[in-house]
C-alpha positions in Angstrom: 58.4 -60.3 341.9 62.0 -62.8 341.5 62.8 -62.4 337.5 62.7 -66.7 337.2 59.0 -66.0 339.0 58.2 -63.4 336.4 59.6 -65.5 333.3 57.5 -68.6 334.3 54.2 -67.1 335.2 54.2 -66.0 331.5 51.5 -64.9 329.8 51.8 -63.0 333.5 48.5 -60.8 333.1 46.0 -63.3 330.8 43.8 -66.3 332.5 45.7 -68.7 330.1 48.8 -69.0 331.9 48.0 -72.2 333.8 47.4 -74.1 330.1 51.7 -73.5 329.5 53.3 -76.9 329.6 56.5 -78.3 328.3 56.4 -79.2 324.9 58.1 -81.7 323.1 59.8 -81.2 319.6 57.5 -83.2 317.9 54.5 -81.4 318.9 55.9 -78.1 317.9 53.3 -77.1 315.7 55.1 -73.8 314.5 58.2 -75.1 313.6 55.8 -78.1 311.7 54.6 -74.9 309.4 57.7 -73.1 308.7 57.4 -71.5 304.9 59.9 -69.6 303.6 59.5 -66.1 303.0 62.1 -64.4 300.0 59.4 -62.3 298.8 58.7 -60.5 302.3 61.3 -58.2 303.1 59.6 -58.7 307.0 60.0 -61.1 309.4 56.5 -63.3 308.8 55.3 -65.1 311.9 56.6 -68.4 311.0 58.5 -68.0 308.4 61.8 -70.4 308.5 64.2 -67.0 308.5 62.7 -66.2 312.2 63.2 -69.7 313.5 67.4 -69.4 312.4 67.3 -66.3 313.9 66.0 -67.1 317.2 67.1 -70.7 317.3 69.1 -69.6 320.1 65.7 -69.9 321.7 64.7 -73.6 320.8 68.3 -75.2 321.9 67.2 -77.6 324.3 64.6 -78.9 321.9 66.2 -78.7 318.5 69.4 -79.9 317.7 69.5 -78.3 314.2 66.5 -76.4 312.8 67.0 -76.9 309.3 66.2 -80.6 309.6 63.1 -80.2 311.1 60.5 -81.8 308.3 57.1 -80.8 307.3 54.5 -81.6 309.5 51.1 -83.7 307.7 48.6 -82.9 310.0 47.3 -78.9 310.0 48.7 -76.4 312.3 46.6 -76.0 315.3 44.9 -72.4 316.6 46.8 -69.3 316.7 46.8 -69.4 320.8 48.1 -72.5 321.2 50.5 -71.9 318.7 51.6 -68.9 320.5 51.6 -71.1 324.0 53.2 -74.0 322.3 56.2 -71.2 321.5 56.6 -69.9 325.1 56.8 -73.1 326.6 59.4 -73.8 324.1 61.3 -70.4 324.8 61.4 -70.3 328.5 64.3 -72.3 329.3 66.8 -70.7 327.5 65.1 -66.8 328.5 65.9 -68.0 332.1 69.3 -69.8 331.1 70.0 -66.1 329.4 68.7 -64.6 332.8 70.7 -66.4 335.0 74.0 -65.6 332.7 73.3 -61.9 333.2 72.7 -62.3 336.8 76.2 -63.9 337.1 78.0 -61.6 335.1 77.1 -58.9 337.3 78.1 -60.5 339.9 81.5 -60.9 338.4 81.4 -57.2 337.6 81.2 -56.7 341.5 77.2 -55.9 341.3 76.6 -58.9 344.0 76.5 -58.5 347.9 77.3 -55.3 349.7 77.6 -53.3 346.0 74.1 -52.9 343.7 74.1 -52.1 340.6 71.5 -50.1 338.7 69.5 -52.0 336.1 70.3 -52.1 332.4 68.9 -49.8 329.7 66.2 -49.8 327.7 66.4 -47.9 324.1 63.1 -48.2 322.2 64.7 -47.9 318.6 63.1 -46.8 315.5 64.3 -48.4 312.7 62.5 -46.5 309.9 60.1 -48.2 306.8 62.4 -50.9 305.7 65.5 -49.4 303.6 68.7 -49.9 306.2 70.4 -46.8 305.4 67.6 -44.9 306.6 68.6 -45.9 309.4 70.3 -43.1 311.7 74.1 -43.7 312.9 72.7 -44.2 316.8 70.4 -46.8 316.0 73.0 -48.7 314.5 75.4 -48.0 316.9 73.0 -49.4 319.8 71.7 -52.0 317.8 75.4 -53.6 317.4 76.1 -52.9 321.0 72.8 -54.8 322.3 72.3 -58.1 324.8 69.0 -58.6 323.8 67.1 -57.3 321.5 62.9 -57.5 320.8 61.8 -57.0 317.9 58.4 -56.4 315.5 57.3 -57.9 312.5 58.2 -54.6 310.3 61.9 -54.8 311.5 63.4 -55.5 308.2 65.7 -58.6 307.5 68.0 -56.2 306.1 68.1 -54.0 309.3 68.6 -57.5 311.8 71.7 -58.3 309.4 73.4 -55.2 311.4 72.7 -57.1 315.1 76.3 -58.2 316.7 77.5 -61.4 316.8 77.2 -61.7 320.6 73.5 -60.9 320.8 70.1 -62.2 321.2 67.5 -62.0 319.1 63.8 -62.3 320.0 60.6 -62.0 318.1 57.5 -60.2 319.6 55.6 -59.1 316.2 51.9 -59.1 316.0 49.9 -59.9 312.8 46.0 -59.6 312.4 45.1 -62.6 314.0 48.2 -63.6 315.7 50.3 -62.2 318.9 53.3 -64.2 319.3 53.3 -61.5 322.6 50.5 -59.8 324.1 51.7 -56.0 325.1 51.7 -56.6 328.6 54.0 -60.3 328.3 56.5 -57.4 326.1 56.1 -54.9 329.0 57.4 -57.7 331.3 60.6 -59.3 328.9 61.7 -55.5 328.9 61.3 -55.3 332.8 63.0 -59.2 333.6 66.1 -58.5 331.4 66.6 -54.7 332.4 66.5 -55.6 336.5 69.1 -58.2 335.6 71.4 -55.9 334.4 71.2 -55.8 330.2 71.2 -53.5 327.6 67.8 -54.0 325.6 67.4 -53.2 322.5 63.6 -52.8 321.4 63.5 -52.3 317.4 60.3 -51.0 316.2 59.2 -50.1 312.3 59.7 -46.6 311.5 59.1 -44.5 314.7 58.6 -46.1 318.2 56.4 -43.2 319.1 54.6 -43.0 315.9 52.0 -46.1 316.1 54.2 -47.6 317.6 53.1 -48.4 321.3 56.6 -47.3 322.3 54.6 -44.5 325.1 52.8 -47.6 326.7 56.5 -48.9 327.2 58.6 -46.3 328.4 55.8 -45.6 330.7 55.3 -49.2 332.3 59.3 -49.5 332.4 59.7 -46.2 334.1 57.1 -46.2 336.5 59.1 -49.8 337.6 62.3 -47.6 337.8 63.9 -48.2 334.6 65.7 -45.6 332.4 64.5 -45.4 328.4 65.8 -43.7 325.7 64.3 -43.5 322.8 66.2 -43.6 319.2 63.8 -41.9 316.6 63.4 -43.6 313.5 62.0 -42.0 309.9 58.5 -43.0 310.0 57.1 -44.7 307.1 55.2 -41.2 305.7 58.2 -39.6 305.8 60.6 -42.6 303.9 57.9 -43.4 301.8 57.0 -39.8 300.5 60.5 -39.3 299.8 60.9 -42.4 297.9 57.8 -41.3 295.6 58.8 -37.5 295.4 56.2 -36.7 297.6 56.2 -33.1 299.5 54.0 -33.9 302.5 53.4 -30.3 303.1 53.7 -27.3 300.1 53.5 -23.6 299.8 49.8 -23.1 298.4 48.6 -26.9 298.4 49.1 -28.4 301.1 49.5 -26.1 304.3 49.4 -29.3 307.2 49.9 -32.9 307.2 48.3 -35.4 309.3 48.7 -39.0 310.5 45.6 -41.4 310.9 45.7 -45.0 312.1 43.0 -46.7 309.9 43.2 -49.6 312.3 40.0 -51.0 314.0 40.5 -51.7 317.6 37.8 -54.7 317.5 38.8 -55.9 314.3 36.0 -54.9 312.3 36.2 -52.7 308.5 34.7 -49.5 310.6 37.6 -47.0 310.9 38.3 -46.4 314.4 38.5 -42.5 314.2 37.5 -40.1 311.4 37.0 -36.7 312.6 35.0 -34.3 309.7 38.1 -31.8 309.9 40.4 -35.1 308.3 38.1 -34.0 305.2 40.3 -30.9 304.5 41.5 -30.5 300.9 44.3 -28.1 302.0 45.7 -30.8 304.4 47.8 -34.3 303.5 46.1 -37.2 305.0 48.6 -40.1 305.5 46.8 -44.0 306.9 48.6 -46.2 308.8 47.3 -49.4 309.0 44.7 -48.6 306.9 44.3 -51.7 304.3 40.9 -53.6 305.6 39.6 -50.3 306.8 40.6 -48.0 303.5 36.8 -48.5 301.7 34.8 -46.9 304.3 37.8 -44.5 305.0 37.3 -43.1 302.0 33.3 -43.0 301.5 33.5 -41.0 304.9 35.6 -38.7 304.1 34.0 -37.9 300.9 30.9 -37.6 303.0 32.4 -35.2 305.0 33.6 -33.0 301.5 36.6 -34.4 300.2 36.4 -34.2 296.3 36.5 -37.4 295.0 39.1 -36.6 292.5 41.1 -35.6 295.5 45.1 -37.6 294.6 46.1 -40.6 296.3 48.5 -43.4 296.0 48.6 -46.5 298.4 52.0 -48.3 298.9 53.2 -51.7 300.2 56.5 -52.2 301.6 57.5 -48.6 301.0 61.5 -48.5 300.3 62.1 -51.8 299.9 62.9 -53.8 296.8 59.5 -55.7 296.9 58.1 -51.8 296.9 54.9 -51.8 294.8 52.6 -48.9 294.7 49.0 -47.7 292.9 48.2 -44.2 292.3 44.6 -43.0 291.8 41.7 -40.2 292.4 40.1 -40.9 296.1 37.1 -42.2 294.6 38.9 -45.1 292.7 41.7 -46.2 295.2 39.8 -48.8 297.2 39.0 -50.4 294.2 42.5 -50.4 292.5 44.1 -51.3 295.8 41.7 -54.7 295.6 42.3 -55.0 291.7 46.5 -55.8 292.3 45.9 -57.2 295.7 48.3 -55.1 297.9 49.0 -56.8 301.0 50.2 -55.3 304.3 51.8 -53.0 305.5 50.5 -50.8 302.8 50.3 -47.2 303.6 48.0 -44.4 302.3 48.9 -40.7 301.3 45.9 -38.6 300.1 45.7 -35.0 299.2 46.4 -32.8 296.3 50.7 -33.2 297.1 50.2 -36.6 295.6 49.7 -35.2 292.2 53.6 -33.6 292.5 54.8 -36.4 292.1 56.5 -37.3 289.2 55.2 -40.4 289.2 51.3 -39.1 289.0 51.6 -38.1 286.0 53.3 -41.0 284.6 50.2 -43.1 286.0 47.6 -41.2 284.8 48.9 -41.3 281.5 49.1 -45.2 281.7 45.4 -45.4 283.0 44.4 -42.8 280.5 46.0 -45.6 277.8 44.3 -48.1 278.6 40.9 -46.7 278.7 41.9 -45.8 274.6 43.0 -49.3 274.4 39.5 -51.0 275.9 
């Protein structure tokens, strides 16, 4: 499939390709409910930092993004938001396209000589703090032609992209897909066969939760070369921000990662086996936030002590880090009572209570309960 063919069948593998038109400014419901975002340390879906950092994107609609005013009317559904933005995108992907093409051809890629494609690094780019990040990720993120990137790529961490490159978001929130997996499968494909280096940044560890094995995968079964740039995934970052020893001599001899996330959508975890329920074993949940109340009850169920430690916490090392510490049996509850948003993650076993700041909590809850 021609690259220009790829980038205009877009969504490429969903039925709702055929409803794509060309949409004008004015009916650009996104940009109509930009909201600023100085409390997120993320890139939110529409939030006004994404649109100046992709605005690259929007050239041949918007002249200058910051005077784009607020839009009356409400913002329509989340798919035609999302198929409102790739109409709006797809000129300048294939004007970036056909640049790369010609450049290659300058190189002395055209004619008699071929060139290999470009390279694909799926970067890690750990739970938010930038100088978690290791010296290769930064080295290939400031060397980058393009680069794709998630919601949990920190603003921090896209303040190290070079001057020269492109920037474009492909996050998912509950709800909303600004790309489905297979439209991301396809950007990596169209931009490696022309000849770039692609940059795809990832939160914490690509291979951790991270969909990065569907992508390497699809890309090298079409002949492309991956590497992959491990980042410090957020049980690691965030456990060593609280002090937390995921594994220790007589407490805790394993550790292991869950996703609490339900494929369908639903509060149901998708997968609790009854030997998660060991209280000589760290549980860590990713993605866990909706799911966390009948998380726990099951795994109680299946003999976790209640009074088992655990701590839940949002935006793990950032500065907008907040964090509730609690016995298993209280967590949900807490979590619900300061209303911790997402991503939040979940450590549980008795290596929570090593942590110096255990101790400090308990005494503060014990307080209160004098106080009441």
């Amino acid at each position: 499939m021609a690259l220009c063919t790829r980038l205009q069948s877009f969504p490429s593998s969903s039925s709702s390709s055929n409803h794509i038109r060309p949409t004008k400014a004015s009916n650009f419901h996104p940009i109509c409910s930009l909201h600023y975002n100085s409390h997120s340390p993320f890139t939110e879906k529409h939030s006004i930092e994404r649109y100046h950092r992709d605005q690259w994107l929007y050239k041949t609609q918007l002249e200058n993004i910051e005077n784009i005013a607020f839009c009356s009317s409400p913002p329509p559904d989340s798919n035609s938001v999302r198929q409102n933005e790739i109409a709006l995108q797809l000129p300048e992907l294939k004007k970036l396209l056909q640049v790369l093409r010609e450049k290659r051809e300058r190189e002395g890629c055209g004619g008699w000589k071929k060139c290999g494609p470009g390279n694909v690094f799926l970067v890690g780019t750990g739970p938010g703090d930038p100088e978690l990040l290791t010296l290769k990720a930064v080295r290939v993120i400031q060397s980058a032609d393009l680069l794709l990137y998630d919601r949990l790529v920190s603003n921090d961490v896209l303040d190290l992209v070079g001057p020269n490159a492109r920037l474009l978001y492909v996050g998912k929130t509950a709800g909303y897909h600004s790309r489905t997996q297979e439209e991301i499968h396809e950007l990596l494909l169209s931009f490696a066969e022309a000849g770039a280096t692609v940059v795809r940044l990832k939160g914490g560890d690509p291979l951790v939760f991270g969909r990065g094995g569907e992508e390497m995968d699809f890309l090298q079964q079409q002949g492309i070369h991956v590497k992959v740039i491990p980042g410090i995934t957020a049980a690691s970052g965030i456990a060593a921000e609280l002090g937390i020893p995921l594994t220790h001599r007589g407490v805790a001899n394993s550790v292991r990662f869950l996703t609490g996330h339900s494929r369908k959508g639903g509060t149901d975890p998708l997968f609790v086996a009854e030997n998660a329920a060991d209280p000589d074993s760290t549980l860590v949940i990713y993605m866990g936030l909706s799911t966390f109340p009948s998380l726990a009850l099951k795994l109680m169920h299946h003999g976790l002590p209640p009074n088992t430690p655990a701590v839940a916490v949002e935006r793990g090392t950032t500065p907008q880090q907040r964090m509730v510490f609690a016995e298993l049996k209280d967590l949900a509850n807490k979590i619900t009572t300061v209303e911790l948003v997402s991503p939040t993650l979940m450590i549980i076993g008795n290596v929570v209570a090593l942590s110096p700041l255990w101790s400090l909590s308990m005494n503060e809850a014990s307080c209160m309960v004098q106080a009441k």
